[in-house]
DSSP file (Angstrom, degrees, kcal/mol; ACC not computed):
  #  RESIDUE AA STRUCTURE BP1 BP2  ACC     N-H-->O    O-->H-N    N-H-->O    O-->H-N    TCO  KAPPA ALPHA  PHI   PSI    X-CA   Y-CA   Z-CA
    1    1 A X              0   0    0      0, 0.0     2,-0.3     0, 0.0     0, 0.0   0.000 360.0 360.0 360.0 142.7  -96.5  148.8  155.5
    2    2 A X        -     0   0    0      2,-0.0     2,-0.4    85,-0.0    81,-0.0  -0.876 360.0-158.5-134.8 170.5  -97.9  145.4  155.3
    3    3 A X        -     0   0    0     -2,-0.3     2,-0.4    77,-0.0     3,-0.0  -0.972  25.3-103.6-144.9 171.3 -100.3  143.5  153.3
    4    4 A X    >   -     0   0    0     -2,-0.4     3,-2.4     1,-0.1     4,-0.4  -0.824  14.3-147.9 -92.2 123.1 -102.5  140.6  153.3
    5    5 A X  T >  S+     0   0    0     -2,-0.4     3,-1.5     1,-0.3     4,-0.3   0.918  96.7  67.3 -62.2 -30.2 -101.3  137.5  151.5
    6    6 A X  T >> S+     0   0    0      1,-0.3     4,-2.8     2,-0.2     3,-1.3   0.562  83.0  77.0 -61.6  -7.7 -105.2  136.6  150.7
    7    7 A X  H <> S+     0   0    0     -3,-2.4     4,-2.1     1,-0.3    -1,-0.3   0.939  93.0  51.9 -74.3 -51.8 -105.4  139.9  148.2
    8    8 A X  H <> S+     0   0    0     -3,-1.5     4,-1.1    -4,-0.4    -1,-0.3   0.645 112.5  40.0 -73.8 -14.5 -103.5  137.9  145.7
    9    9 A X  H <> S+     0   0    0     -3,-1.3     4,-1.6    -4,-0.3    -2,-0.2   0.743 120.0  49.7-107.5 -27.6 -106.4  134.6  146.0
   10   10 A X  H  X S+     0   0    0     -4,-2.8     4,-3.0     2,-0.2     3,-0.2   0.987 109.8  54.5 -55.0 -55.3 -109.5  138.0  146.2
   11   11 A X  H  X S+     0   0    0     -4,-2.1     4,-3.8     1,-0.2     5,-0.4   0.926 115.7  35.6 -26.9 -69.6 -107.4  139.2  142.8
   12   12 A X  H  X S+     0   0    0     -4,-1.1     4,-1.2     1,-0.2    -1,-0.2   0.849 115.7  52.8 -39.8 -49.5 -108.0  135.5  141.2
   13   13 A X  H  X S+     0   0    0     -4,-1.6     4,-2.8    -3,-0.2    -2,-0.2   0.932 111.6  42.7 -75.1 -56.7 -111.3  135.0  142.6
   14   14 A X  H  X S+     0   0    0     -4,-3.0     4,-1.4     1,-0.2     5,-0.3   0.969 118.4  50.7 -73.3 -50.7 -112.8  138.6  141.1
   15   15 A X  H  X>S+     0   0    0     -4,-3.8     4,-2.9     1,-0.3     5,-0.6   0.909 106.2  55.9 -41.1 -35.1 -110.7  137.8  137.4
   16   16 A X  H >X5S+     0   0    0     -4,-1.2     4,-2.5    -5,-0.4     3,-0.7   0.960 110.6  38.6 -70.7 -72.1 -112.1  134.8  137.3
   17   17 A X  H 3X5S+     0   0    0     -4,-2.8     4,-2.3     1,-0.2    -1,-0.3   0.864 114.6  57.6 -49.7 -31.6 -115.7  136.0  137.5
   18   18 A X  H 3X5S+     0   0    0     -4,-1.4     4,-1.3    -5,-0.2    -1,-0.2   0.787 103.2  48.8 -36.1 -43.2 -115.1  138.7  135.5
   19   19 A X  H <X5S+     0   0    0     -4,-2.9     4,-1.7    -3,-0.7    -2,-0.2   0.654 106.1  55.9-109.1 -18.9 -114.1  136.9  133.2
   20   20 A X  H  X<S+     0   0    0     -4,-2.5     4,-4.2    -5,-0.6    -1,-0.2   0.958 107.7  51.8 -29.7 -80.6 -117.1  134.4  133.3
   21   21 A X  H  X S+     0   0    0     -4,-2.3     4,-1.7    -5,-0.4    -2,-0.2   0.839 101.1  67.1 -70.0 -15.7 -119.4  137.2  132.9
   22   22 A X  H  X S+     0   0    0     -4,-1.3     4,-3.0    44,-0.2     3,-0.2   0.967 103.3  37.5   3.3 -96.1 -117.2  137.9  130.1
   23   23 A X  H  X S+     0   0    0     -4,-1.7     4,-1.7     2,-0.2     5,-0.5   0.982 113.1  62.0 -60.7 -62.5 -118.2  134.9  128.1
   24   24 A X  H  < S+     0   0    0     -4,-4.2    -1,-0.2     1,-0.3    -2,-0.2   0.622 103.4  46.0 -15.4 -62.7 -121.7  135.2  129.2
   25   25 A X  H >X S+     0   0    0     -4,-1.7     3,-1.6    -3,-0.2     4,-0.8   0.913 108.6  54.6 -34.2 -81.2 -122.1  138.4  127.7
   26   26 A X  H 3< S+     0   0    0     -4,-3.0     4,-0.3     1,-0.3    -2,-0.2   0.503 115.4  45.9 -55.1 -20.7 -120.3  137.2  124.2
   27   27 A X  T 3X S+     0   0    0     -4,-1.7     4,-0.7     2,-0.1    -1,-0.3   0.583 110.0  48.1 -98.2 -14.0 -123.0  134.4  124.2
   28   28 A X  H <> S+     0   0    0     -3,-1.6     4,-1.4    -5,-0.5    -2,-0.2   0.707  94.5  75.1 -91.7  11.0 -126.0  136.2  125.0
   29   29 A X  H >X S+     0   0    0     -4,-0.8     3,-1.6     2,-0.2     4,-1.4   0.981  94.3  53.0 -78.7 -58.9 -125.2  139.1  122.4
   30   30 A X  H 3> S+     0   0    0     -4,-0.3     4,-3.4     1,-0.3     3,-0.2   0.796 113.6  48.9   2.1 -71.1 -126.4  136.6  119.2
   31   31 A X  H 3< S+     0   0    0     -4,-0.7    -1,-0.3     1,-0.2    -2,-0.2   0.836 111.3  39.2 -39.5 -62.8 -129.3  136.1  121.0
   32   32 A X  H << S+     0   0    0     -3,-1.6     3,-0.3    -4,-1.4    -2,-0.3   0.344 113.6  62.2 -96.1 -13.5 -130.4  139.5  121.9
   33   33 A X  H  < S+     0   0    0     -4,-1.4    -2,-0.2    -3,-0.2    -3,-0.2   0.738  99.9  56.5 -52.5 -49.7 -129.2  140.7  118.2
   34   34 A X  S  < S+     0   0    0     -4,-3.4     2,-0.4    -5,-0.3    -2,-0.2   0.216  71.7 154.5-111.3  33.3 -131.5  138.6  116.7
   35   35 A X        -     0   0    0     -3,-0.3    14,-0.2    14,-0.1    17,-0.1  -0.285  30.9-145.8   3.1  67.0 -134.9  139.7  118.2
   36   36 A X        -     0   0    0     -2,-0.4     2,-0.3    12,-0.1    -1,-0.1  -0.025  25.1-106.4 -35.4 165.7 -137.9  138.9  115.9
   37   37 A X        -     0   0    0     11,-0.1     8,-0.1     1,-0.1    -1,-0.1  -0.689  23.1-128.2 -95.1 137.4 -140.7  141.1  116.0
   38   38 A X  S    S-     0   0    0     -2,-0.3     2,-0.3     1,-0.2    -1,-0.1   0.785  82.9  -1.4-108.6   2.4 -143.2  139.8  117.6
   39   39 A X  S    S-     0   0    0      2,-0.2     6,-0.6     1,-0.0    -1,-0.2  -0.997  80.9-102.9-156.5 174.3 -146.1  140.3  114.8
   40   40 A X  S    S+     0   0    0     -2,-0.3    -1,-0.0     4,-0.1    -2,-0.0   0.375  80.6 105.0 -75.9   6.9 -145.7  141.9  111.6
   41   41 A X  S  > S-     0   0    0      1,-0.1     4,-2.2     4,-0.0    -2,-0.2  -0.162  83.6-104.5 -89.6 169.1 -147.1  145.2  112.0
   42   42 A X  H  > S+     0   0    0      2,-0.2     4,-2.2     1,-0.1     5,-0.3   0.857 114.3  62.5 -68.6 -20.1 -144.6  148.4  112.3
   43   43 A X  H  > S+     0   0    0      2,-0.2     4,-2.2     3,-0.1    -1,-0.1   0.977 107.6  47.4 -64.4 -56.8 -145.0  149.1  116.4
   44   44 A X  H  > S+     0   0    0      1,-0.3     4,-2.1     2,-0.2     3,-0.3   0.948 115.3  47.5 -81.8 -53.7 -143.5  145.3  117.1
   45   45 A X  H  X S+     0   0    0     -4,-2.2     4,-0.6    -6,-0.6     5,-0.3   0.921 115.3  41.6 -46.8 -48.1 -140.7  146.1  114.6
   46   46 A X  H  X S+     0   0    0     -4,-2.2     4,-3.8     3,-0.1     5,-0.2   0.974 115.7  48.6 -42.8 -63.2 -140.1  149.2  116.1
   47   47 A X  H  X S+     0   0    0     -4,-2.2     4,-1.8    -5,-0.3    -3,-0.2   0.994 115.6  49.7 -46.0 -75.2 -140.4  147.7  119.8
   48   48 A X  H >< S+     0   0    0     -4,-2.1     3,-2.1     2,-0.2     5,-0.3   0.612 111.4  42.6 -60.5 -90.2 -138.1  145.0  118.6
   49   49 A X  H 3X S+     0   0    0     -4,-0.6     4,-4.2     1,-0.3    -2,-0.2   0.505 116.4  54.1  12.3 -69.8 -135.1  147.4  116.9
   50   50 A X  H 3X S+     0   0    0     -4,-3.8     4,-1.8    -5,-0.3    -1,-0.3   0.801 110.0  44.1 -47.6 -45.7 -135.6  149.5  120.0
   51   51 A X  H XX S+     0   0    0     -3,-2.1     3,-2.2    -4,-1.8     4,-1.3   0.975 111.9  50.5 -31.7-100.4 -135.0  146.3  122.4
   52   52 A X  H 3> S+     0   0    0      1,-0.3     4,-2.1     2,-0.2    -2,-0.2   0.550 112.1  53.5 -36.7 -30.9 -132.0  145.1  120.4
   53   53 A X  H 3X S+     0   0    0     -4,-4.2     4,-2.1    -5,-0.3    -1,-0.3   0.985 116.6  32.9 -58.3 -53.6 -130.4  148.9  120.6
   54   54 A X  H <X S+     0   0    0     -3,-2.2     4,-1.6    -4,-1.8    -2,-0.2   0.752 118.2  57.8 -97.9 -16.4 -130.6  149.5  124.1
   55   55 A X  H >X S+     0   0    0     -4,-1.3     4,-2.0     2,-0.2     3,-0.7   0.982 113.3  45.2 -45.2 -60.4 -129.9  145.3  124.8
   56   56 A X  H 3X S+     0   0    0     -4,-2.1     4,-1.3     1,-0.3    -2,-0.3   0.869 112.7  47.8 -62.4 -58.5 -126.7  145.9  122.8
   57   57 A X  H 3X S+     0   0    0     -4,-2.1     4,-1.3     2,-0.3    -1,-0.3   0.559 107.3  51.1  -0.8 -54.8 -125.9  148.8  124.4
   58   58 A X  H <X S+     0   0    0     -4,-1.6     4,-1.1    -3,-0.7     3,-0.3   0.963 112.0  55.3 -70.2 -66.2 -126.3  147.6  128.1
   59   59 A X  H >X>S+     0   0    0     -4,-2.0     4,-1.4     1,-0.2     3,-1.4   0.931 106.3  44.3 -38.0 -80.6 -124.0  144.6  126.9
   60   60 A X  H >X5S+     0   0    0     -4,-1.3     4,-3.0     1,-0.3     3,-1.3   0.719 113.2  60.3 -30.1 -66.4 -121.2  146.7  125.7
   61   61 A X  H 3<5S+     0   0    0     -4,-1.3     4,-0.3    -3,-0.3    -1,-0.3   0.662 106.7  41.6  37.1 -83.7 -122.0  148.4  128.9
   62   62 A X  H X<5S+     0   0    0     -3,-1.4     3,-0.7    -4,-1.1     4,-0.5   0.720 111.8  53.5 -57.7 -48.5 -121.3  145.4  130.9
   63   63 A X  H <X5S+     0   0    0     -4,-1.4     4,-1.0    -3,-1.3    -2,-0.3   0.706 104.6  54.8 -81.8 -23.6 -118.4  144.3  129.2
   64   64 A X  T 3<<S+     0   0    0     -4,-3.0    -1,-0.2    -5,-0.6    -2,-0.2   0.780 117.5  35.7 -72.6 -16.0 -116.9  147.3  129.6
   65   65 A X  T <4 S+     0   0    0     -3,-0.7    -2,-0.2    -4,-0.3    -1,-0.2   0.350 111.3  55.8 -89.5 -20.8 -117.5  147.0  133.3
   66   66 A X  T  > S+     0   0    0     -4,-0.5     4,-0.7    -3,-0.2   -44,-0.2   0.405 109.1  53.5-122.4 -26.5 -117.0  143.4  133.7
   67   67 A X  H  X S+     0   0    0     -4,-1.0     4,-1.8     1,-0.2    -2,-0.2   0.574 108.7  49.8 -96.3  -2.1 -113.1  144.2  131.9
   68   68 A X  H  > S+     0   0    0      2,-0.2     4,-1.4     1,-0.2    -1,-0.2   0.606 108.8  48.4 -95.3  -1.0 -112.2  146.7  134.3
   69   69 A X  H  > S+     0   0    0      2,-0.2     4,-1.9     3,-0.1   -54,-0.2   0.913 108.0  51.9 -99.7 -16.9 -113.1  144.6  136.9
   70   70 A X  H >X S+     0   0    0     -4,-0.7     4,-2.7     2,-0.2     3,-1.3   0.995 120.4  42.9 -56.6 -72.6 -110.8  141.5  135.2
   71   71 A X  H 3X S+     0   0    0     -4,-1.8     4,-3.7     1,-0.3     5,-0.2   0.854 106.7  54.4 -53.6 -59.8 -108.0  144.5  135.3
   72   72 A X  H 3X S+     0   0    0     -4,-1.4     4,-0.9     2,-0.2    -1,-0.3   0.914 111.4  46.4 -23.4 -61.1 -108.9  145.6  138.6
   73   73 A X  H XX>S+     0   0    0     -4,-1.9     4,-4.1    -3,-1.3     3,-1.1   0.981 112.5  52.4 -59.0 -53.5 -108.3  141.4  139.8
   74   74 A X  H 3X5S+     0   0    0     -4,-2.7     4,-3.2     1,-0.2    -1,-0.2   0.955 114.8  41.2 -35.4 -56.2 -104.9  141.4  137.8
   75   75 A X  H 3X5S+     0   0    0     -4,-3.7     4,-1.7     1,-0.3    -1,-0.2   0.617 111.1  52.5 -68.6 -10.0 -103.8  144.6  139.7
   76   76 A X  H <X5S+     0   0    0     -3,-1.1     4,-3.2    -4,-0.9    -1,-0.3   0.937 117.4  42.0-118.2 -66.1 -105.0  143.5  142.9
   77   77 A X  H  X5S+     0   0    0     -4,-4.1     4,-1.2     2,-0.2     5,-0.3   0.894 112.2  49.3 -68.3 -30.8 -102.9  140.3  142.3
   78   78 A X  H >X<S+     0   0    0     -4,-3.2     3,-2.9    -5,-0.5     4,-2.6   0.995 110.7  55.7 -49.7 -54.4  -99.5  141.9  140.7
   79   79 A X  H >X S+     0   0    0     -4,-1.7     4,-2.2     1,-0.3     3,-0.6   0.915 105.9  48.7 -78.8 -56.8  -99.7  144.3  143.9
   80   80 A X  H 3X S+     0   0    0     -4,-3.2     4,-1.6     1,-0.2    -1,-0.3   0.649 113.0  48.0 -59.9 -11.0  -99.7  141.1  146.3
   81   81 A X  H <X S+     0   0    0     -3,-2.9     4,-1.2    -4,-1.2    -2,-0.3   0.511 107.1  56.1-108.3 -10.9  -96.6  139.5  144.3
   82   82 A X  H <X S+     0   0    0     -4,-2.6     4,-2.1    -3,-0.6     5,-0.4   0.935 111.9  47.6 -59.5 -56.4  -94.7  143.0  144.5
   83   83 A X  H >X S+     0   0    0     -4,-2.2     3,-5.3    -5,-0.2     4,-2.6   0.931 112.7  43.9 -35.6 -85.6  -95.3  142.5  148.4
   84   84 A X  H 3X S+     0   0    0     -4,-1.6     4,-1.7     1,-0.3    -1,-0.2   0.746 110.7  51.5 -56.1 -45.7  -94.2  139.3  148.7
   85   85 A X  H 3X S+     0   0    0     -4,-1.2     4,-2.1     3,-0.2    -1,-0.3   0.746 120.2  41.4 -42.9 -25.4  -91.1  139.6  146.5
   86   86 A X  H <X S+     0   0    0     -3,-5.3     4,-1.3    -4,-2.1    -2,-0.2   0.959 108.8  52.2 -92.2 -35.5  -90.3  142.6  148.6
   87   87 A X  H  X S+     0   0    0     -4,-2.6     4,-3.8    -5,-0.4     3,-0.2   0.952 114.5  53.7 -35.5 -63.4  -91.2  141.4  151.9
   88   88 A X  H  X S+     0   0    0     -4,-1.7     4,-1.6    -5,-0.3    -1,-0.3   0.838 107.6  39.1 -44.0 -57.7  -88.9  138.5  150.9
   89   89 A X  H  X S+     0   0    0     -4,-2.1     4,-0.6     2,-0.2    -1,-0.3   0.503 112.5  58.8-100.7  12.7  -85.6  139.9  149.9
   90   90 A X  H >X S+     0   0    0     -4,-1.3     3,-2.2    -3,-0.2     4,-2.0   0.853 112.0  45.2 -89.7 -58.9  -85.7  142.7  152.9
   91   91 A X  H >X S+     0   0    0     -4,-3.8     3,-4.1     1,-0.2     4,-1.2   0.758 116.2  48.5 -39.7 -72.2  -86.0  139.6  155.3
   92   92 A X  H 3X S+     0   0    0     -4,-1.6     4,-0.8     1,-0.3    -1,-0.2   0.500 115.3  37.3 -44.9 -15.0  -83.2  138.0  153.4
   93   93 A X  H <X S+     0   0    0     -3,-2.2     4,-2.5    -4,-0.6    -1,-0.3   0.676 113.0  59.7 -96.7 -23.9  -80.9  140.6  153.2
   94   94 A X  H <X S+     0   0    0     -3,-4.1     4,-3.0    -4,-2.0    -2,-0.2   0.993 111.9  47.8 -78.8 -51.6  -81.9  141.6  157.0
   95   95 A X  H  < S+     0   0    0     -4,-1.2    -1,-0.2    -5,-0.3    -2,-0.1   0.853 104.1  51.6  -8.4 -71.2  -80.7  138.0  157.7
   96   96 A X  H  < S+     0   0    0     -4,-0.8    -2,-0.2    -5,-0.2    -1,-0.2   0.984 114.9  45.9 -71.5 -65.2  -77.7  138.0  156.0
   97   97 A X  H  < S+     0   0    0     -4,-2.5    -2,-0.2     1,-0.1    -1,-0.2   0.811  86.1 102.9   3.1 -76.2  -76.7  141.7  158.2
   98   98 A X  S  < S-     0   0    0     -4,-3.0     3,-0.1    -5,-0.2    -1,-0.1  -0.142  77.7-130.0 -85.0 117.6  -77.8  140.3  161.3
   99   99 A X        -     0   0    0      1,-0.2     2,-0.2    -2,-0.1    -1,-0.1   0.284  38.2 -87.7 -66.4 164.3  -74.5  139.2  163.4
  100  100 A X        -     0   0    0      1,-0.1     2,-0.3     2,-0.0    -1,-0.2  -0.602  44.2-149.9 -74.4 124.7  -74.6  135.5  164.9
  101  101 A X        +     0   0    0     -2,-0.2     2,-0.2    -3,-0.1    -1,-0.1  -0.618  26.5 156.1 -93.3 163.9  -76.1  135.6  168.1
  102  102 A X        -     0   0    0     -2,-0.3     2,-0.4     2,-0.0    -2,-0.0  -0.844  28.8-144.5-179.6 174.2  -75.1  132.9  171.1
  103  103 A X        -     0   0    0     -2,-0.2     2,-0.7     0, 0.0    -2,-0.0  -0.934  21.8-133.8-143.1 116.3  -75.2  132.8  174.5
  104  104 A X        -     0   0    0     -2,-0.4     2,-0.3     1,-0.1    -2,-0.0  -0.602  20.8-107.1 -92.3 136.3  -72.5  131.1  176.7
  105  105 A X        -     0   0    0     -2,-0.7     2,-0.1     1,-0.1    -1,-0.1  -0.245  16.3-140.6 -40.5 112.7  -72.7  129.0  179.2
  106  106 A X              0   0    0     -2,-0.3    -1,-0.1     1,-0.2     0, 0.0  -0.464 360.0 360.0 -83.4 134.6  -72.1  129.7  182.4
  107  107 A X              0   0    0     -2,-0.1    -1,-0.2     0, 0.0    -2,-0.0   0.476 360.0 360.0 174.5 360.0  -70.3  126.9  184.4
């Protein structure tokens, strides 16, 4: 079985954007909490309340989507440093086995 060393720098790449949209998220909720109405009558209160539910909602949403994909990057990098640790000590030990070759000279 083999792997590609670049899964561990894809790993990075998606945590790191995850974890972006992350913060994004955690600044736009404030924002999107605190809707005004946009005149005083009961439909824009309503309209806004209704907004702010299903905003907040589609954030939680998001973040919930946005940490599986941070977990997803972790795994994606753990899995490439299992490889390489293993990759690593079966050469080293296949090394250490393998008898000294040499080749005499004929003359």
């Amino acid at each position: 079985m083999s792997f590609d060393p670049a899964v561990a720098v894809i790993g990075s790449q998606i945590v790191g954007s995850a974890m972006q949209a992350l913060q994004t998220g955690a600044a736009a909720e404030p924002a999107v909490a605190a809707l005004a109405p946009a005149g005083a009558e009961e439909v824009s209160a309503l309209a806004a309340a209704a907004f702010v539910a299903e905003a907040t909602q589609m954030l939680a949403f998001l973040t919930a989507a946005h940490t599986e994909l941070a977990r997803t990057g972790n795994a994606l990098v753990e899995i490439a440093r299992i490889y390489a640790e293993t990759d690593g000590a079966a050469a080293r030990r296949l090394n250490e086995l393998r008898p000294a070759v040499g080749y005499r000279i004929a003359g």
